[in-house]
C-alpha positions as CSV (number, residue, x, y, z in Angstrom):
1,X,85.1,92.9,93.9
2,X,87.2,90.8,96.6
3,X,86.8,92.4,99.9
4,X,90.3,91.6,100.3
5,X,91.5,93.9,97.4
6,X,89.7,97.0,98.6
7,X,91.1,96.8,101.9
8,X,94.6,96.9,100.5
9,X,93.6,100.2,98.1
10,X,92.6,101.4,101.2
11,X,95.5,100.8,103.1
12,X,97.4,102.1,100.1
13,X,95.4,105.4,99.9
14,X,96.7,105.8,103.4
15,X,100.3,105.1,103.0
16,X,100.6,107.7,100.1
17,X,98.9,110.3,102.3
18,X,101.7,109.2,105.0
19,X,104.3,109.8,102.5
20,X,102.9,112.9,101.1
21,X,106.1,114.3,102.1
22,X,107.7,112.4,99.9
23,X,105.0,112.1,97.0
24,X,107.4,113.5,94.3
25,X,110.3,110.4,95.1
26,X,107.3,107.4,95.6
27,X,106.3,104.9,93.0
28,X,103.7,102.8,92.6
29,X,104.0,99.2,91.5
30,X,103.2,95.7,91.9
31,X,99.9,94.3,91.5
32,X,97.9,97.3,92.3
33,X,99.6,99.6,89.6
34,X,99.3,96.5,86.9
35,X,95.6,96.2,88.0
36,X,95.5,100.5,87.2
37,X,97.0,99.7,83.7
38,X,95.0,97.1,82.8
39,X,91.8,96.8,84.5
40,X,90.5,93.0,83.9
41,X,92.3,92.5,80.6
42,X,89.6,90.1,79.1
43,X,90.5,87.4,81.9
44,X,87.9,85.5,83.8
45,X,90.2,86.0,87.3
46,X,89.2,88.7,89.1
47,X,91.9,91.3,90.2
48,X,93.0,90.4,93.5
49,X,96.4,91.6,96.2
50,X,96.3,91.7,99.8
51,X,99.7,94.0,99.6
52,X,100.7,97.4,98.4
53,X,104.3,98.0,96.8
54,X,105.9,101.4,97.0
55,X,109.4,102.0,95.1
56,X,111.4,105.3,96.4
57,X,114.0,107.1,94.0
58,X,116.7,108.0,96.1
59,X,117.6,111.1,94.0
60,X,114.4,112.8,94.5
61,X,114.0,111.4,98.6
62,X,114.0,114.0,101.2
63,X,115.7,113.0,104.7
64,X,113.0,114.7,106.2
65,X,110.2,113.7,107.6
66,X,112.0,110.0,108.0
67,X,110.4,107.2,106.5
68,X,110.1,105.2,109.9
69,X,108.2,108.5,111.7
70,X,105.6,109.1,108.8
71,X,104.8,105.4,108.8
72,X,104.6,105.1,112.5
73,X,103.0,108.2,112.8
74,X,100.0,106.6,110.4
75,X,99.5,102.9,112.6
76,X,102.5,101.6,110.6
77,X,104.1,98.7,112.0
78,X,107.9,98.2,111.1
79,X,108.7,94.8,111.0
80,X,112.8,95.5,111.6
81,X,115.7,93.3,110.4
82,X,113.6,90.1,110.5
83,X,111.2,92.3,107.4
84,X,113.6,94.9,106.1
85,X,111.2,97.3,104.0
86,X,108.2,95.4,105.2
87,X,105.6,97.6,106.9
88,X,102.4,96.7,108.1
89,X,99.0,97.1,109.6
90,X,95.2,95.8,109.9
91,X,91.7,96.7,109.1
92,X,88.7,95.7,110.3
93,X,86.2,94.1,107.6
94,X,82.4,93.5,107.3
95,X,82.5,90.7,109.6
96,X,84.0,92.2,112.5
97,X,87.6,90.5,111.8
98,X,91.3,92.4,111.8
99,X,92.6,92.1,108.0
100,X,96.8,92.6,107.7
101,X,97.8,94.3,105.2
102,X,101.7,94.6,104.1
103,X,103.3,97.6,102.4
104,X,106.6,96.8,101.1
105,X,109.4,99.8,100.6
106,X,112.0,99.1,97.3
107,X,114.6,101.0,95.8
108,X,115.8,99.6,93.1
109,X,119.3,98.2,93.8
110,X,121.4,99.8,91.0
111,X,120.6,103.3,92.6
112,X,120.5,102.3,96.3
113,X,122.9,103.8,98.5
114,X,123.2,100.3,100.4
115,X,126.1,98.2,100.1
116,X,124.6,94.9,102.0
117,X,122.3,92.5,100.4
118,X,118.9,93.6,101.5
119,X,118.9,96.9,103.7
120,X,118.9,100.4,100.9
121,X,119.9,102.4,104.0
122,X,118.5,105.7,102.8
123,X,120.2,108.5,104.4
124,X,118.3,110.3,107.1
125,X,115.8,107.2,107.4
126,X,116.0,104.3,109.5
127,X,118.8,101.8,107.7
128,X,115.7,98.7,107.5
129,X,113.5,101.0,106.4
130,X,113.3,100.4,102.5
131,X,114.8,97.1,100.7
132,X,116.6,96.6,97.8
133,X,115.1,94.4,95.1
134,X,117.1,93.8,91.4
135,X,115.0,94.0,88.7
136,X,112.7,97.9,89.5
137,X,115.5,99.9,87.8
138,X,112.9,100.8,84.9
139,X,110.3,102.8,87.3
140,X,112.5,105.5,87.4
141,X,112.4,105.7,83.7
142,X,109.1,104.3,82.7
143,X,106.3,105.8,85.0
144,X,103.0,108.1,84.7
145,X,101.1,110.2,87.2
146,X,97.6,109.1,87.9
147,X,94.5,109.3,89.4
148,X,94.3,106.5,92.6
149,X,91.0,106.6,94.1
150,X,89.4,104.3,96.8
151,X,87.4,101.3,95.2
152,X,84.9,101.5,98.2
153,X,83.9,105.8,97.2
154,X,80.5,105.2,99.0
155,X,82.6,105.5,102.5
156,X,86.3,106.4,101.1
157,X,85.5,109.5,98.8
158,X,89.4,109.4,98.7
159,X,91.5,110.2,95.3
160,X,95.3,111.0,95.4
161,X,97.4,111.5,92.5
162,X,100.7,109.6,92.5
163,X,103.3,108.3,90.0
164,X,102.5,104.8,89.3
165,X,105.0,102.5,87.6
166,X,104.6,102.3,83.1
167,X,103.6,98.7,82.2
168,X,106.6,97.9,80.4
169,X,108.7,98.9,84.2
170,X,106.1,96.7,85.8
171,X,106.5,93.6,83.1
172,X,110.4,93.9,83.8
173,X,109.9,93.6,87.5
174,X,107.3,90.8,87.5
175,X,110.0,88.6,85.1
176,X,112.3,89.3,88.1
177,X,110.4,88.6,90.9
178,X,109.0,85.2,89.2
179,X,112.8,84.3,87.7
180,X,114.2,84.7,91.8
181,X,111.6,83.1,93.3
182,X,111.2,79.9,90.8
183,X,111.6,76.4,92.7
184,X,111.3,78.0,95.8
185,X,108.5,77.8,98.5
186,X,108.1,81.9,97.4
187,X,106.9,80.9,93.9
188,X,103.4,82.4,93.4
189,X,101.5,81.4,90.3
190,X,99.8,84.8,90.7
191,X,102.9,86.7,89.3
192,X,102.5,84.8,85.7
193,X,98.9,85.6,85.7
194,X,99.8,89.5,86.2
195,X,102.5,89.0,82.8
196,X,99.5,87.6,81.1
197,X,97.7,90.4,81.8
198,X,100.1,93.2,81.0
199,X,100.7,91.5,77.5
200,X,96.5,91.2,77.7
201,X,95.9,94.5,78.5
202,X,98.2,96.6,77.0
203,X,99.5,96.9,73.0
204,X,102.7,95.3,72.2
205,X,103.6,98.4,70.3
206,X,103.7,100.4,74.2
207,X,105.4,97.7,75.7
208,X,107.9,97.8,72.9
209,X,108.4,101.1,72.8
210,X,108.3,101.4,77.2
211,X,111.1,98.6,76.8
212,X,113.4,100.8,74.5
213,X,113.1,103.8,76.8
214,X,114.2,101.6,79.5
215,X,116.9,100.5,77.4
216,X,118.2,103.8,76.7
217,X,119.2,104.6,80.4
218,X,122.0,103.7,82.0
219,X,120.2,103.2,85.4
220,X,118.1,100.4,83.6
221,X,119.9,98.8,80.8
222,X,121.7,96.0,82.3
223,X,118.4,95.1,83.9
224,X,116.0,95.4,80.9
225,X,118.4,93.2,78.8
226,X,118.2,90.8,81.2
227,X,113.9,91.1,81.5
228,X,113.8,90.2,77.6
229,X,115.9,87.3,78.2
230,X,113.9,86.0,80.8
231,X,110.8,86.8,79.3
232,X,111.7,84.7,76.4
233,X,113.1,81.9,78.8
234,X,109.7,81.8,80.6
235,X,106.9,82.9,78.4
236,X,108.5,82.4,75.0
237,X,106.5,78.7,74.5
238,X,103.4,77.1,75.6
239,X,105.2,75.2,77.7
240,X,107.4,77.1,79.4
241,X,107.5,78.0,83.3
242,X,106.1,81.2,82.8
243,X,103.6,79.8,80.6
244,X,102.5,76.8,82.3
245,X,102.5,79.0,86.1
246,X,99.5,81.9,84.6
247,X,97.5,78.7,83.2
248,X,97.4,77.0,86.3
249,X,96.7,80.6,88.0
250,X,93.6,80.9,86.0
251,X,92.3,77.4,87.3
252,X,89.2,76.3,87.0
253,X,88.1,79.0,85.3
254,X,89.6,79.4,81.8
255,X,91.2,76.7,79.4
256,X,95.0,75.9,80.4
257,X,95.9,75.0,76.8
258,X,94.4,78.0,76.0
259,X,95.9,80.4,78.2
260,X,99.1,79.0,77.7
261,X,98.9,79.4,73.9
262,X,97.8,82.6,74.8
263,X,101.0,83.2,76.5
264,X,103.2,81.8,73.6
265,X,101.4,84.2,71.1
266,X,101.5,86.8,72.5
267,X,105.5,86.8,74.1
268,X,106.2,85.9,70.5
269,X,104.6,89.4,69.3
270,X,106.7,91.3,71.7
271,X,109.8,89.6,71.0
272,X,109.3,90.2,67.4
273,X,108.8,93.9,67.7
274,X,111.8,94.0,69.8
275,X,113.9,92.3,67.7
276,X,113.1,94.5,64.3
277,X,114.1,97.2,67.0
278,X,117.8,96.0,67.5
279,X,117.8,95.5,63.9
């Protein structure tokens, strides 16, 4: 396993102890919790983040301790108006180097209390200290508690038990942060890989049914709507964006024409299912 990786569950492990407080209004998502869902999910690319992403339900958020001391208080590093809800610190790794890792706070934006662009401006915590992203609506809805543990147990014995975003929230979020970033310098090819391996690694039948819970609450409606039509838009053929971005992710190590009809296959099975649903 990456080095890499198990520094960032590491640094995870110790941002969910700093916000123990808070355990009851913090999410899991992003890579990490896909990676929880799915394990390897039959591809040849190893798991792999550097980050951790944390999503705060501002219904359930105490105003005490604030977000800024807890974080601080652990050897977190805000990085202020220039990184609103960006967080960070370092680790050392086998070779003697300093590893920075970023934790990213996000409330989704149609529950944020924030009226600008970026800041959520959580009341009682510092205004920069937790971003709003569109798209994360559906952790709130779809979500599970589970078991995190340290990927290194030999010398982090460590196991916390956190809510960690439901696949179908996660695949919602991923079509999001792809659809935003595409034909930008932010584009990552990485984000299509984790799609492919959410529709890998977990039956279409859960993401169906995940994706008609989501549907079913006004917090999250607007935004799953707009998921399937993404997801369509970018995974829905061979060679669309979405499709063509996880094949070249999986380079040199699997077939592109093969993932890609991978990608087409199985977006078409979801898309099915969802349309007998609004039938």
């Amino acid at each position: 396993m990456d080095e890499l990786y198990v520094i960032a569950r590491r640094v995870l492990l110790d941002a969910l102890e700093a916000l123990g407080p808070h355990r009851d209004a913090t999410i899991l998502v992003g890579a990490q919790a896909i990676y929880l869902h799915t394990g390897e999910a039959e591809l040849a690319v190893a798991e792999y983040t550097i980050d951790a992403d944390l999503a705060l339900d501002p219904e359930l958020l105490d105003e005490i301790p604030p977000l800024e001391q807890a974080l601080q208080d652990a050897g977190f590093l805000h990085m202020g108006k220039s990184g609103v809800g960006v967080w960070k610190t370092s680790r050392p790794d086998r070779d003697g180097g300093d590893v920075e890792v970023q934790v990213d706070l996000l409330v989704p934006s149609a529950v944020s209390p924030g009226r600008g662009r970026r800041a959520a401006r959580l009341p009682g915590h510092d205004d920069n200290a937790a971003r709003k992203v569109d798209g994360l609506e559906g952790v709130l809805i779809d979500q599970v508690e589970m078991e995190i543990g340290s990927l290194d147990p030999d010398n982090d014995p460590r196991r916390i038990t956190a809510k960690v975003a439901g696949p179908g929230a996660l695949l919602v979020a991923k079509l999001f942060k792809i659809s935003e970033r595409k034909g930008t310098a932010r584009a990552n090819d990485k984000d299509a890989l984790d799609v492919l391996r959410i529709l890998q690694g977990i039956e279409t039948e859960t993401l169906a049914e995940s994706i008609a819970l989501m549907h079913g609450d006004e917090r999250s409606r607007a935004a799953t709507e707009r998921a399937t039509e993404l997801f369509e838009e970018l995974f829905g053929t061979r060679g669309s964006e979405g499709s063509v971005m996880a094949a070249r992710a999986t380079q040199p190590l699997m077939d592109e024409d093969q993932v890609r009809l991978t990608c087409e296959v199985l977006a078409g099975d979801l898309l099915a299912v969802l349309g007998e649903d609004d039938d």
